[in-house]
C-alpha positions as CSV (number, residue, x, y, z in Angstrom):
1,X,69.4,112.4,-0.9
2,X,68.5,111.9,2.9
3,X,67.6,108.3,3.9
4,X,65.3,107.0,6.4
5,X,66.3,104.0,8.5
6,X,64.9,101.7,6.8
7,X,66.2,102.8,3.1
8,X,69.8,103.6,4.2
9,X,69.9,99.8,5.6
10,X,68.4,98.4,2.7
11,X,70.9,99.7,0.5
12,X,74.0,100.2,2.6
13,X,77.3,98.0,1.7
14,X,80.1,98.3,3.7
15,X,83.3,99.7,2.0
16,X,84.6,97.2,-1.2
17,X,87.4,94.9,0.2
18,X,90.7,94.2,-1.3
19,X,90.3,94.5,-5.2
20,X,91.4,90.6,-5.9
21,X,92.6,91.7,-9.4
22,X,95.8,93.4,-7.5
23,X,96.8,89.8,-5.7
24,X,99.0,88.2,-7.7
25,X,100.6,91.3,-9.0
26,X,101.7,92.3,-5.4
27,X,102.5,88.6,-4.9
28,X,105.0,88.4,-7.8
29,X,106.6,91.7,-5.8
30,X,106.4,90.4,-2.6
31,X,108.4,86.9,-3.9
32,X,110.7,89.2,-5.9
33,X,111.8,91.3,-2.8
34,X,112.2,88.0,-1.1
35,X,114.3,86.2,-3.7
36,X,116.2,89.3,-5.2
37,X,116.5,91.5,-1.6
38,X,118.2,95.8,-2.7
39,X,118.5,94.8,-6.2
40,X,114.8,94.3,-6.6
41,X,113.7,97.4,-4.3
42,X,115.9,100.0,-6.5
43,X,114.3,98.4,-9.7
44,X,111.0,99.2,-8.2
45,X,111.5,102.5,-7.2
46,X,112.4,103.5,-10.9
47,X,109.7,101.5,-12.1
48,X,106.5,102.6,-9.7
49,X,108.1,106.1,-8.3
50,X,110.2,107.1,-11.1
51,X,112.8,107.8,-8.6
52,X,116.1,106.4,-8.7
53,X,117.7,106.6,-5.5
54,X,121.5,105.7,-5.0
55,X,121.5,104.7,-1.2
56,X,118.2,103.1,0.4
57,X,119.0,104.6,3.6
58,X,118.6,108.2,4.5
59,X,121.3,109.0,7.5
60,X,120.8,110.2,10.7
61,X,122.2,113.4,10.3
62,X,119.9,114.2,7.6
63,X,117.5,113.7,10.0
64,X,119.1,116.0,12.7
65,X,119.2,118.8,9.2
66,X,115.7,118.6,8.6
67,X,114.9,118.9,12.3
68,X,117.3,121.7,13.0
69,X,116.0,123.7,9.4
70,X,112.1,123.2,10.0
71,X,109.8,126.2,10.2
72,X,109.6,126.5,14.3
73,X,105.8,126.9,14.3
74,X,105.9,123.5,12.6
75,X,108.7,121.8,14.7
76,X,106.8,123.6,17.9
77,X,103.5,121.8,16.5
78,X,105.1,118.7,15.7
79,X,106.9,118.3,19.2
80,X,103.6,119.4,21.6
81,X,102.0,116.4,19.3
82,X,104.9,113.9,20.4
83,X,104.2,115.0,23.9
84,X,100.9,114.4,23.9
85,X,100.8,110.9,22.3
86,X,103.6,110.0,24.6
87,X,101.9,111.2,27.8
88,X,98.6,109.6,26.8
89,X,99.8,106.4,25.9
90,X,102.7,105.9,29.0
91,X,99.6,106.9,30.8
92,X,97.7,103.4,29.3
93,X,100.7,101.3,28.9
94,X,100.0,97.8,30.3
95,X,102.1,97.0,33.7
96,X,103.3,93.3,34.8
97,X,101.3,92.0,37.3
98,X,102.1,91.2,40.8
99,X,104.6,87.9,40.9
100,X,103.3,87.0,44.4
101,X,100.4,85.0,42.8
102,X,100.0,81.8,41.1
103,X,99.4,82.7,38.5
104,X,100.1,86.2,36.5
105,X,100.9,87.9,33.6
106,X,104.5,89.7,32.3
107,X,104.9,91.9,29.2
108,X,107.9,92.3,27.2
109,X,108.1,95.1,24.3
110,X,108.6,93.2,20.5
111,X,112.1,93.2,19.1
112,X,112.3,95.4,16.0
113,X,109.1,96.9,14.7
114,X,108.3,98.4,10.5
115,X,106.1,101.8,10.0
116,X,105.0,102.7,6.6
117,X,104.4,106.0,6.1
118,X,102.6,107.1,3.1
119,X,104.5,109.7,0.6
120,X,103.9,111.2,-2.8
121,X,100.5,112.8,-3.2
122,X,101.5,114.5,0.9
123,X,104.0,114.2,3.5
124,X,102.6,112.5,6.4
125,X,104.4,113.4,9.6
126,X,101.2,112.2,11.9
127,X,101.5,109.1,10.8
128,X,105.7,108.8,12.2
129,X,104.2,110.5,15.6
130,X,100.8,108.1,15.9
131,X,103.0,105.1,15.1
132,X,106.6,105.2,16.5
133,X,105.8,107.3,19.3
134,X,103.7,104.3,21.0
135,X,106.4,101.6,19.8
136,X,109.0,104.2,21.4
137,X,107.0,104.1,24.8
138,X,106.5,100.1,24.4
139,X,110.4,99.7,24.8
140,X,110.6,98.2,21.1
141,X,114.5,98.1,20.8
142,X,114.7,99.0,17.0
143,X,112.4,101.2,15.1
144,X,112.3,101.4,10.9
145,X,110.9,103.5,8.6
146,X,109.6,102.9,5.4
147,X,108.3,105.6,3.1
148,X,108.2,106.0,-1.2
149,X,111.0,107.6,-2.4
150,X,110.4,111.0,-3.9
151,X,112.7,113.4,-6.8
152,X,113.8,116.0,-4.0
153,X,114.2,113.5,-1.3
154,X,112.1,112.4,1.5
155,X,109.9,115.0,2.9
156,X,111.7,117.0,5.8
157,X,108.5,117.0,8.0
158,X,108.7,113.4,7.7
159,X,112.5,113.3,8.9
160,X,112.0,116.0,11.4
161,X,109.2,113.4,13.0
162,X,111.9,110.5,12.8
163,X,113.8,112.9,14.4
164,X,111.8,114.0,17.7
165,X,110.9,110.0,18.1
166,X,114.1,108.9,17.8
167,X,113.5,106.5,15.0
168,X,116.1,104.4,14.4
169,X,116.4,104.0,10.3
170,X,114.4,105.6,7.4
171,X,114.6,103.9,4.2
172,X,113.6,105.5,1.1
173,X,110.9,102.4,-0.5
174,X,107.2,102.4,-0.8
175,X,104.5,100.0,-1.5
176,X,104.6,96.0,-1.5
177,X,107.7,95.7,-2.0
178,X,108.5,98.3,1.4
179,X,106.3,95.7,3.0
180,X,107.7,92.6,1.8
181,X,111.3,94.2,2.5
182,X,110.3,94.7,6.0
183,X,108.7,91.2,6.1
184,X,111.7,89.0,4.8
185,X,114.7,91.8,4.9
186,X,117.5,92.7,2.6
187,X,120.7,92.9,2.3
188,X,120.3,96.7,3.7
189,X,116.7,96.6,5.8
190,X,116.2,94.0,8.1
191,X,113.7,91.9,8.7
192,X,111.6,93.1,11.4
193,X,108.4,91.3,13.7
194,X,105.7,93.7,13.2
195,X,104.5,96.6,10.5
196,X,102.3,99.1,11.3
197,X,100.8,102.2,9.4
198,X,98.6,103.3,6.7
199,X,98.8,103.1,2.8
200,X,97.0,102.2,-0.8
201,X,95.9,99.1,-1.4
202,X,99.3,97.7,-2.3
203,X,100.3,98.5,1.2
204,X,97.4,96.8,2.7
205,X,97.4,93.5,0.5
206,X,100.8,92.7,0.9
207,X,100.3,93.2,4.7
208,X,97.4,90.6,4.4
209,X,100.0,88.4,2.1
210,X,102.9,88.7,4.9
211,X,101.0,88.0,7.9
212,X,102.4,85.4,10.1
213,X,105.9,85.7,9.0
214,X,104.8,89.1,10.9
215,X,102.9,91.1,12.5
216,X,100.5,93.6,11.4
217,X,98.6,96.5,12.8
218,X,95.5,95.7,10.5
219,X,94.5,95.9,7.1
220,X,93.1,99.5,6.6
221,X,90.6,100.6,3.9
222,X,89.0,104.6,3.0
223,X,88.9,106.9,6.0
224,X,85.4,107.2,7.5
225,X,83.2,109.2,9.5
226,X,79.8,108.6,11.0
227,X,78.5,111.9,13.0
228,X,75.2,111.9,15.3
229,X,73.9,115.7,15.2
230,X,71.3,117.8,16.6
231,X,69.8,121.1,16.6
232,X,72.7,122.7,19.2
233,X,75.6,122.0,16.8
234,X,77.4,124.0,15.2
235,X,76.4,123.2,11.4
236,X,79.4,124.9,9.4
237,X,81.8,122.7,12.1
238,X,80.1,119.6,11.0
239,X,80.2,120.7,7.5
240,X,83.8,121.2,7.9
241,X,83.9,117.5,9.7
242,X,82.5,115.8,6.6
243,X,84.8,117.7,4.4
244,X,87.8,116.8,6.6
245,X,86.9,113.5,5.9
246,X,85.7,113.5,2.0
247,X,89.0,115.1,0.8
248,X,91.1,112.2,2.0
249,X,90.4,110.4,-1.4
250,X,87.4,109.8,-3.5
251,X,86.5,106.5,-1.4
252,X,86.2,108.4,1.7
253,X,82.6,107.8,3.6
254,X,80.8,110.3,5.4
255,X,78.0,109.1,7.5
256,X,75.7,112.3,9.5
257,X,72.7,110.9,11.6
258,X,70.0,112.9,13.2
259,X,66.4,112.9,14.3
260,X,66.3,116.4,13.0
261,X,65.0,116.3,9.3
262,X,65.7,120.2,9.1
263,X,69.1,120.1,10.1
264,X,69.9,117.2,7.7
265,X,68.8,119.5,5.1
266,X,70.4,122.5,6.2
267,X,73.4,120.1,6.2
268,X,73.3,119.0,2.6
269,X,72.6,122.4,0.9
270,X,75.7,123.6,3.4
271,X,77.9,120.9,2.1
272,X,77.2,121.5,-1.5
273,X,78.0,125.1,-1.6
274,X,81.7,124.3,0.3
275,X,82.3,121.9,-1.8
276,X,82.4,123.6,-4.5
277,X,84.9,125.9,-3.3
278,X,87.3,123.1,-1.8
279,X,90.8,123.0,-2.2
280,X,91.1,119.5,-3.5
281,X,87.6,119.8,-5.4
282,X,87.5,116.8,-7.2
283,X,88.5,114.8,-4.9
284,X,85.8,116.5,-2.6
285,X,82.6,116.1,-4.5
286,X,83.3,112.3,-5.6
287,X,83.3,111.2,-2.2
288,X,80.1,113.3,-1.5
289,X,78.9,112.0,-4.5
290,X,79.2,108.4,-4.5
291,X,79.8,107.8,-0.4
292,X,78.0,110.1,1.5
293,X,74.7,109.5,4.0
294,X,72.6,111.9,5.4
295,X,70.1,109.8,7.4
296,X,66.8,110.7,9.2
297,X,66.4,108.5,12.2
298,X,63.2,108.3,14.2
299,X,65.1,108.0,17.7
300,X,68.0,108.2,19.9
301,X,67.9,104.3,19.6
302,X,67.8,104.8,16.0
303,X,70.8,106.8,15.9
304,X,72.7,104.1,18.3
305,X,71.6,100.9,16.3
306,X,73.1,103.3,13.0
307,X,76.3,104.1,14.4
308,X,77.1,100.3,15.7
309,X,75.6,98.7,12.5
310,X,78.2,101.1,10.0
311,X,80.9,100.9,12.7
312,X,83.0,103.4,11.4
313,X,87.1,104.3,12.0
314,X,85.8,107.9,13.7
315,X,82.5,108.5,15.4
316,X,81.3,111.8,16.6
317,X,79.0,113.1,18.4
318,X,77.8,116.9,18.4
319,X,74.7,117.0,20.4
320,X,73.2,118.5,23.8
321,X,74.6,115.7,26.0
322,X,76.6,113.4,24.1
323,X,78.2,111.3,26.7
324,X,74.3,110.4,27.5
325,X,75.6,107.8,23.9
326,X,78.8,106.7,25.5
327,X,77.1,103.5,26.7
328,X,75.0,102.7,24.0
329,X,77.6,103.2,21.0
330,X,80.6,100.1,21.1
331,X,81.7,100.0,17.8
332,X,83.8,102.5,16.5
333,X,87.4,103.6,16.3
334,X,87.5,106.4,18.4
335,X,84.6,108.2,19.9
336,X,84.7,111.9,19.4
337,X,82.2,114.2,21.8
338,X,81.2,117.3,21.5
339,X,82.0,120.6,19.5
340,X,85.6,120.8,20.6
341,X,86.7,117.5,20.2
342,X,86.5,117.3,15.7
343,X,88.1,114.2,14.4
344,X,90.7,116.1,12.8
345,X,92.3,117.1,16.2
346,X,92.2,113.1,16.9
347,X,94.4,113.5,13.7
348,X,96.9,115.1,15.0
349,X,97.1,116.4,18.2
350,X,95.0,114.8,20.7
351,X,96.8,111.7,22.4
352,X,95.2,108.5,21.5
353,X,96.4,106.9,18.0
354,X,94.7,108.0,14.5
355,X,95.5,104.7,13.5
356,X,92.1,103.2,13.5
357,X,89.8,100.1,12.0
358,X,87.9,100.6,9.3
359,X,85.3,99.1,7.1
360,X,82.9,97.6,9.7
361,X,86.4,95.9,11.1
362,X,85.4,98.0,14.8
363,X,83.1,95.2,15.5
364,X,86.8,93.0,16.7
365,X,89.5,95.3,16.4
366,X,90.6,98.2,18.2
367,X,92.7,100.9,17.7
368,X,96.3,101.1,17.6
369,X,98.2,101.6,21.2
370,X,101.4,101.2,22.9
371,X,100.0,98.1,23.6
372,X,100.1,96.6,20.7
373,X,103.8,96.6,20.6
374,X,104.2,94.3,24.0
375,X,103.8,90.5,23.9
376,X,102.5,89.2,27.4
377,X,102.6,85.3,28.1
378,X,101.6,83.7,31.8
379,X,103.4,82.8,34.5
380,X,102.1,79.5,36.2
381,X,103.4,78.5,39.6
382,X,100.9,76.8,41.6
383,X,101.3,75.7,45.5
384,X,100.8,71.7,46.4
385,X,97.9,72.7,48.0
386,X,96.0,74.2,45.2
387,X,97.5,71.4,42.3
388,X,96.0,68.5,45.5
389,X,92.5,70.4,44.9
390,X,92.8,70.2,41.0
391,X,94.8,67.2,39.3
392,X,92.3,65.0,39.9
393,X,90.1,66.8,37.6
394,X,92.9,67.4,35.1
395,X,93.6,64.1,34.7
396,X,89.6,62.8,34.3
397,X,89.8,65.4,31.3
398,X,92.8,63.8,30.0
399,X,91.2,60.5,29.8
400,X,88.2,61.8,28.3
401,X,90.7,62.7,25.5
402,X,92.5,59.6,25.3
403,X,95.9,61.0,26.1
404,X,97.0,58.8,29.0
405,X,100.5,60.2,29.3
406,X,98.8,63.6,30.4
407,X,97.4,61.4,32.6
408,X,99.9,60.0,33.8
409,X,101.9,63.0,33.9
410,X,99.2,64.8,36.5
411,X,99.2,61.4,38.7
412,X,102.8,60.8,39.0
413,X,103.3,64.0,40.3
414,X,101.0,62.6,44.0
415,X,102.6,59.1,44.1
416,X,102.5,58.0,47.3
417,X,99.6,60.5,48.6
418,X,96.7,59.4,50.4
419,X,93.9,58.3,47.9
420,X,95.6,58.5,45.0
């Protein structure tokens, strides 16, 4: 079905939150980690994995093995990624500010910082290189990994990414109780002050249950795509761009917007006939199925008003001039333009992090940086001459707010001075 503006925002819902059902089942785990530390993770291994593992760590040298035995194309592909990230994000890393004013900022890299990286179904070595790469340029002293255990050992992709950003630890855990390991520590992982990085909706809830005793990156839901299209595109590229996206699970939403009612169904009939013939089928056609918009809009102000109102984790824009929407467009992930930039290279290759908001959540959040892994507090020093032009003031507002030591704490500082 192709929607009109007016129909797709009449029956458009954002992506379901959290399902509630799963709270206190991942709050039992998360208390359990806490209270019971190793003991509990290796009983949860065997009971959500099947995978019994006999040390939680995986050593360094293994590391160095799966790094020196990787298929070179791979470990070639892998390293030009690192580079790029690195370069990219040294490139945007916030800098203190000059200490020769009154008042200024300084940045300091966090302590120790958790990355969970999805396992099981795939190996995700994007997600070691999106994550740890921009902690690594932060300055963060210590680095862990957390990623599910599996029968034949952690994938070596994964380790070979550990490897080339010089994580520090990899521990073989998944789900909450990863998480709540990372939150609280155990006798083996320790306790760290931020977690970033994707996962189910275990991941994500206990996240939302361990914030404040940490940090976290954001609470993530389906990958999502919203493209705006016209008649120069490449159609079978953008059919290929909504597949990308679809076959990342059956929750995955696809979003393509154009003013061009004959492309849109060009589109459609395109998109049915691949997906029959995907790799991961099923997967594939549910998402088309049950989250998938084609929408005819009237105007270019149409198609802008779309893309900020479904805000999605990945925007792109495949049109004559596409940076003629740059200004228009301000919430979204990441802002992909033109026929040679597809989302899937901002998967894996491009620079900035694939680590992205989702479900509407662009409106106040961005995407992950190195800068996410600095605190920054001010520095206040003022001269007499600019506190004589200002106490005053201070202290009227202090009154005002009945908290006369304040006061009192402003005026004692001009005792003595002329008119005070």
């Amino acid at each position: 079905m192709i929607y009109n503006t007016e129909q797709f925002f009449a029956q458009y819902q954002a992506t379901a939150q959290l399902d509630t059902q799963l709270h206190d089942q991942i709050a039992t785990i998360c208390e359990t980690v806490k209270q019971q530390g190793d003991e509990a993770l290796f009983r949860y291994n065997q009971q959500f994995d099947r995978v019994n593992v006999t040390t939680l760590e995986v050593p360094q040298a293994e590391l160095q093995q799966a790094y020196d035995r990787l298929d070179s194309q791979l470990r070639q592909a892998l390293e030009l990624s690192y580079n790029r990230i690195r370069t990219y994000q040294e490139s945007i890393r916030y800098q203190n500010q000059s200490s020769d004013q009154e008042m200024y900022e300084v940045y300091h890299p966090i302590e120790r910082v958790g990355v969970y990286v999805p396992g099981g179904k795939a190996s995700y070595p994007s997600t070691v290189l999106m994550t740890a790469t921009l902690a690594k340029v932060a300055g963060v002293k210590e680095i862990v990994v957390v990623t599910p255990p599996q029968a034949e050992g952690v994938a070596q992709s994964v380790l070979a990414a550990c490897h080339i950003v010089g994580v520090d630890h990899v521990y073989q855990v998944g789900g909450a109780q990863s998480i709540a390991a990372l939150a609280y520590g155990t006798e083996t992982i320790p306790k760290v002050d931020k977690i970033v990085g994707p996962g189910n909706q275990y991941v994500a809830y206990a996240k939302k249950l361990v914030y404040g005793e940490v940090g976290i990156d954001q609470i993530a839901g389906p990958s999502e795509i919203a493209l705006i299209i016209d008649n120069t595109c490449d159609i079978e590229a953008v059919a290929y761009d909504v597949l990308a996206q679809a076959e990342h699970d059956e929750l995955a939403r696809t979003y393509v917007i154009s003013t061009d009612l004959k492309l849109l169904e060009r589109l459609e009939v395109r998109l049915a006939e691949l997906a029959q013939t995907s790799e991961r089928q099923s997967i594939v056609s549910a998402s088309l199925r049950d989250h998938h918009y084609a929408i005819h809009a009237e105007s270019f102000e149409a198609c802008c008003q779309l893309m900020n109102e479904i805000a999605p984790e990945h925007a792109s824009i495949q049109a004559a001039q596409p940076e003629q929407f740059v200004p228009h467009i301000h919430y979204v992930g990441s802002l992909f333009l033109g026929g040679y930039a597809p989302e899937a290279i901002g998967d894996y290759i491009a620079g900035p992090s694939h680590v992205l908001p989702t479900n509407r959540t662009a409106r106040f959040q961005h995407g992950l940086s190195v800068n996410d892994f600095l605190t920054k507090h001010t520095v206040i020093q003022l001269s007499k001459t600019t506190y004589a032009k200002t106490y005053r003031e201070a202290a009227i507002i202090a009154e005002d707010e009945q908290l006369y030591n304040h006061k009192q704490s402003l005026l004692v500082r001009m005792r003595g001075e002329q008119n005070d």
